[in-house]
C-alpha positions as CSV (number, residue, x, y, z in Angstrom):
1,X,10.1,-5.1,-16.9
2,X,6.9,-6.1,-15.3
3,X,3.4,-6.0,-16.7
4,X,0.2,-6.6,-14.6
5,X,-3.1,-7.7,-16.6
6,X,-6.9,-7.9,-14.8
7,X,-9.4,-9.2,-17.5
8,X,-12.6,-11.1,-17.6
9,X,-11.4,-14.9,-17.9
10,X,-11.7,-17.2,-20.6
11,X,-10.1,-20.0,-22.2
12,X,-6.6,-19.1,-23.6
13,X,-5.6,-16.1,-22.3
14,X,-2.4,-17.2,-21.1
15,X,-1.9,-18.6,-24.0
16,X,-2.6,-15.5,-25.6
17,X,-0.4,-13.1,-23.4
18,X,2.7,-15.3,-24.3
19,X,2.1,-16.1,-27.7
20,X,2.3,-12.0,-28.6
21,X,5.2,-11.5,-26.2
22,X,6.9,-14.3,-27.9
23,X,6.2,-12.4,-31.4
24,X,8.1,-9.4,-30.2
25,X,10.8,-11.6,-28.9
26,X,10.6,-10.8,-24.8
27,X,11.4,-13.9,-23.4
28,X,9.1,-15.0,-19.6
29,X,11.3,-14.6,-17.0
30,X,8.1,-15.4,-14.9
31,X,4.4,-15.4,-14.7
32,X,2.0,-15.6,-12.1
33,X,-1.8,-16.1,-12.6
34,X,-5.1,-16.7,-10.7
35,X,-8.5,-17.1,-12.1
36,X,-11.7,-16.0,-9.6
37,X,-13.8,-18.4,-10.5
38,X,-16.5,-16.5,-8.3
39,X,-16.3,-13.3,-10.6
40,X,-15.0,-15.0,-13.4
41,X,-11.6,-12.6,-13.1
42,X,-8.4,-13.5,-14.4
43,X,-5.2,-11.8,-12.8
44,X,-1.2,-11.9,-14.0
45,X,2.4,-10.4,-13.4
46,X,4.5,-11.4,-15.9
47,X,8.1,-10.3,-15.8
48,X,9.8,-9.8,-19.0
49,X,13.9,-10.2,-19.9
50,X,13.9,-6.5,-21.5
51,X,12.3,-3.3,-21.4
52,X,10.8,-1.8,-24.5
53,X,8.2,1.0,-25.2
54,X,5.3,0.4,-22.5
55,X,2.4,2.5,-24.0
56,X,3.0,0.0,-27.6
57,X,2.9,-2.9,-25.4
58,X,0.2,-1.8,-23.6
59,X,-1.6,-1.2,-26.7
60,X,-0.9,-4.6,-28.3
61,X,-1.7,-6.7,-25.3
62,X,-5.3,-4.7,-24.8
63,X,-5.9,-5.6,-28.8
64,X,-5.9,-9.6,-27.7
65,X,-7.6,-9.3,-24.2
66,X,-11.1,-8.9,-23.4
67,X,-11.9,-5.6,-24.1
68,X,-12.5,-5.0,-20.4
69,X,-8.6,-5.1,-19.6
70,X,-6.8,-3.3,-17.4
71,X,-2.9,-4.0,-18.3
72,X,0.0,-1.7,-16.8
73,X,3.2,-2.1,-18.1
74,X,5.7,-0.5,-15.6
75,X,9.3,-0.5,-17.0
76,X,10.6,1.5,-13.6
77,X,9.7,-0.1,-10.6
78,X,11.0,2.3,-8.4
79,X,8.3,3.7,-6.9
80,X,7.9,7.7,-5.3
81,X,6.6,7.9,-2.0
82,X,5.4,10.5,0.5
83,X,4.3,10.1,4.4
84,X,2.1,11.5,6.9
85,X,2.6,10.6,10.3
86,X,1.7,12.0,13.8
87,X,3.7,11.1,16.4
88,X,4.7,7.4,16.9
89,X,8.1,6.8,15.5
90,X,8.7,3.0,14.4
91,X,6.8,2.5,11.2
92,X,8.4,5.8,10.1
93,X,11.9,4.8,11.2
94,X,12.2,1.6,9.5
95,X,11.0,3.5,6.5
96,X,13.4,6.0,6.3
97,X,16.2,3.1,7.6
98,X,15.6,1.5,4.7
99,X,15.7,4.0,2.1
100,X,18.9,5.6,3.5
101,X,20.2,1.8,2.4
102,X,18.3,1.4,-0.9
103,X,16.9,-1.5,0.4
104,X,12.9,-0.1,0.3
105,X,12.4,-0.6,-3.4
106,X,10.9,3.2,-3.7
107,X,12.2,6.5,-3.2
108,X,11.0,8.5,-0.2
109,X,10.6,12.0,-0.9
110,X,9.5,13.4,1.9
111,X,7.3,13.3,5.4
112,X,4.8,15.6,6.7
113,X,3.5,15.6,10.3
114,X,0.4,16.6,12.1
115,X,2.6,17.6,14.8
116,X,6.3,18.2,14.8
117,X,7.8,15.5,17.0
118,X,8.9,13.7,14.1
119,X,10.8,16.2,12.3
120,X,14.2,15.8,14.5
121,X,14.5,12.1,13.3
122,X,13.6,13.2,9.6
123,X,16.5,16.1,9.5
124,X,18.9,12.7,10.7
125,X,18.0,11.0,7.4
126,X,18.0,14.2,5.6
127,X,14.4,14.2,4.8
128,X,12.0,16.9,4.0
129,X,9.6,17.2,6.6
130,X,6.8,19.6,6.5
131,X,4.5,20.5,9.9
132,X,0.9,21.1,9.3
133,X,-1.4,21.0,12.5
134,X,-4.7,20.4,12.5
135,X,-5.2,22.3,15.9
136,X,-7.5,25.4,15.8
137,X,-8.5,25.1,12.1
138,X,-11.1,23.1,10.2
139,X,-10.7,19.4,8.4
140,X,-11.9,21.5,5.6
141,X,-8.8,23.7,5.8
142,X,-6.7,21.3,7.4
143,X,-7.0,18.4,4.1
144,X,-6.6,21.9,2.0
145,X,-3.1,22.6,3.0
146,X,-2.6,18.8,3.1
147,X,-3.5,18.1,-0.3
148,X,-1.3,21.5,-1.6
149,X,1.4,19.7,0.0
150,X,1.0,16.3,-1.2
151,X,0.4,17.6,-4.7
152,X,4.1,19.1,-4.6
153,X,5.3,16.1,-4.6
154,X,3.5,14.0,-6.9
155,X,4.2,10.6,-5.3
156,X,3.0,7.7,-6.0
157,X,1.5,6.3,-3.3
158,X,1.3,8.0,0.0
159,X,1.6,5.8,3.0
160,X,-0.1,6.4,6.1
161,X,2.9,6.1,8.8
162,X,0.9,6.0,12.0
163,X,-1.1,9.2,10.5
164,X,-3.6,9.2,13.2
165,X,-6.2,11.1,11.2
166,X,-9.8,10.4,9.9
167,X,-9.1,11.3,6.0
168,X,-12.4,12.8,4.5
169,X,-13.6,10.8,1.3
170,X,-13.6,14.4,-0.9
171,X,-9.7,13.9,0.5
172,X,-9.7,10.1,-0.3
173,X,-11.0,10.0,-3.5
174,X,-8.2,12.3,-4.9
175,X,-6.1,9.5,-4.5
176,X,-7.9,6.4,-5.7
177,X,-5.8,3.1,-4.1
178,X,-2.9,5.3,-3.5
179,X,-3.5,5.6,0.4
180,X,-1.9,3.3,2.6
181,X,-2.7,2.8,6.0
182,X,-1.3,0.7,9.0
183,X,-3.7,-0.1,11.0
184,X,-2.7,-1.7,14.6
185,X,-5.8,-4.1,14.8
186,X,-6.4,-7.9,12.8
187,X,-9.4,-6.6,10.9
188,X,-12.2,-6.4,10.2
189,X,-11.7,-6.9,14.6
190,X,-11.6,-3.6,16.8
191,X,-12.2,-0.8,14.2
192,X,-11.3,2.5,14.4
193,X,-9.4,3.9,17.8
194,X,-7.9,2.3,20.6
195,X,-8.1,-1.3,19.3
196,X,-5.5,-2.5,22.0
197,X,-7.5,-1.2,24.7
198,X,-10.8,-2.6,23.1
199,X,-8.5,-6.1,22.6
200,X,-7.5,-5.9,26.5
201,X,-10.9,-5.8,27.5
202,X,-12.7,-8.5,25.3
203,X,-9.7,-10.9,26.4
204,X,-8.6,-11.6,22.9
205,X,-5.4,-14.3,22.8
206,X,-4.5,-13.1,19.3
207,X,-3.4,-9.0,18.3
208,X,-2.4,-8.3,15.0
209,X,-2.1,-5.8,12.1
210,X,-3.7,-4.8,8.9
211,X,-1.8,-2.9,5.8
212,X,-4.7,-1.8,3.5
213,X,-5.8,1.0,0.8
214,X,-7.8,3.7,2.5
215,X,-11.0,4.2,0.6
216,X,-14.0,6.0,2.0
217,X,-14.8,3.2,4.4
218,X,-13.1,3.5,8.0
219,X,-10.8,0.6,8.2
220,X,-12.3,-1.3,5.3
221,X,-10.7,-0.8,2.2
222,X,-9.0,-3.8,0.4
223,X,-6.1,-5.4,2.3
224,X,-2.7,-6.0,1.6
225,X,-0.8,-7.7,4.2
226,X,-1.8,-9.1,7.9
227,X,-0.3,-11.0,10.7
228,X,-1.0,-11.9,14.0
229,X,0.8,-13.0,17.6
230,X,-0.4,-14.5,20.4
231,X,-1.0,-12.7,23.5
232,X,-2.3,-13.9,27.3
233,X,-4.4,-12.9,30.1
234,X,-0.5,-11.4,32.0
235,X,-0.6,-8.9,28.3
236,X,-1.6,-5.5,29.8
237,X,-2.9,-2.9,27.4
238,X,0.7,-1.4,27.6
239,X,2.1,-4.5,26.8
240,X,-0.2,-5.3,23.9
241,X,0.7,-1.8,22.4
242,X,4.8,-2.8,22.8
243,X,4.0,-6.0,21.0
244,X,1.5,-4.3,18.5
245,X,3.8,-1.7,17.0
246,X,6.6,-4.4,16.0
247,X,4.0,-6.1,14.2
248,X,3.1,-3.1,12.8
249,X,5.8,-2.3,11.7
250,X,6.4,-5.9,9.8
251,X,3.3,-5.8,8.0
252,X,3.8,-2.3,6.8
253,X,6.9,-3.4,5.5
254,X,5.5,-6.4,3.8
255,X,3.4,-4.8,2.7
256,X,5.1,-1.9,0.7
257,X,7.3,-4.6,-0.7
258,X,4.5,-6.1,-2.3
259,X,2.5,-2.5,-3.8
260,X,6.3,-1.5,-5.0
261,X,7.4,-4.9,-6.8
262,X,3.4,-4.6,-8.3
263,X,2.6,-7.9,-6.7
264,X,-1.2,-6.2,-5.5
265,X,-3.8,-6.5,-7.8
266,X,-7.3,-4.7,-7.1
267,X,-10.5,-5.3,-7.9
268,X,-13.4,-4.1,-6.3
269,X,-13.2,-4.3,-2.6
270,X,-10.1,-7.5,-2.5
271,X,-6.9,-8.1,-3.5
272,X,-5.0,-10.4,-5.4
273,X,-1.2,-10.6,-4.0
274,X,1.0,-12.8,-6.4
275,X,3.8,-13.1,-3.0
């Protein structure tokens, strides 16, 4: 059982959190901290040896804390997912790979496209895929029967598979720090499109990737995961892309492991990943 706890710091909270978890007799299995000196935050994940009611825990752990806390106690891990993509395939495949084995920590239940050429590989894994273009209709209308869709399913977090679409922030904020997006660029370098062209041209001897939570910024909302490789002046913008989308799809991954195990804590526009 896992609880996560974001507070105003002062002295003895950890003190605190254990001594009441020892009072109910849940022994630490572990417990991860960080203070933010800065903003005077304190952050935990504290895994526990049994589960018990959440809301009462919840409850009692807010009665010690400052009373700005924000504490989740989340006795099923197993998180529900659903995916939009567009047309690349690898971020998607290793997805659905890895839920066919059990081995994604989540459930995925189900993938919808802006175009169709994704749904063959979905009906392999036995996965609901749903087509909704965006050609010949508005974003208005478009996000509409996107949302309808998304709101079947109730997942969540929704992960942005290669989804090569501008989300609208009325669309956004339906889904506060649910959105996930891949993005195929280090940031905050090469925003928005074609970052491997815009890398190829300023000479750059490192590409890389971003995993963050979409918020109404382009590109800018607080990051989860990111890595980098090196590149050279014989990298054409063909080859950076072939080296870019299995680093993509690597810090997706890393990423999703660390949202689903509740390892990401947010506040304001950062994170705080207990890795």
């Amino acid at each position: 059982m896992v609880i996560v706890i974001q507070c105003t710091d002062k002295v003895g909270l950890v003190a605190t959190i254990a001594g009441l978890l020892q009072e109910q007799e849940l022994n630490i299995v572990s417990m991860r901290e960080h203070v933010d000196s800065i903003q005077n935050r304190f952050y935990a994940r504290v895994e526990i040896n049994k589960t018990i009611d959440a809301a009462i825990l919840e409850t009692q752990l807010k009665f010690v804390l400052p009373p700005d806390a924000e504490v989740i106690v989340n006795p099923n891990p197993l998180k529900k997912i659903l995916l939009l993509v567009t047309k690349e395939y690898h971020c998607l495949s290793d997805i659905l790979i890895r839920n066919h084995f059990n081995t994604l920590g989540a459930e995925v239940l189900g993938v919808v496209g802006n175009h169709a050429t994704l749904g063959d590989i979905c009906r392999r894994f036995d996965m609901p895929f749903h087509f909704i273009s965006h050609e010949g209709i508005s974003k208005e209308a478009f996000e509409a029967e996107l949302s309808s869709e998304v709101n079947k399913y109730v997942p969540d977090y929704i992960i942005l598979a290669k989804f090569m679409r501008i989300l609208s922030p009325s669309f956004v904020e339906k889904y506060p720090l649910q959105i996930i997006n891949i993005h195929h660029s280090f940031l905050p370098a090469f925003i928005g499109a074609n970052p491997y062209k815009q890398a190829y041209e300023r000479g750059v001897k490192l590409i890389g990737a971003t995993a963050h939570f979409v918020t109404n910024q382009l590109d800018e909302g607080p990051i989860i995961a990111q890595q980098i490789i090196s590149v050279n002046h014989s990298f054409t913008t063909t080859h950076m892309v072939k080296a870019g989308k299995e680093i993509e799809t690597a810090v997706l991954a890393k990423a999703l492991q660390l949202v689903f195990d509740d390892k990401v804590l947010v506040f304001q526009n950062k994170t705080v990943v207990f890795e």
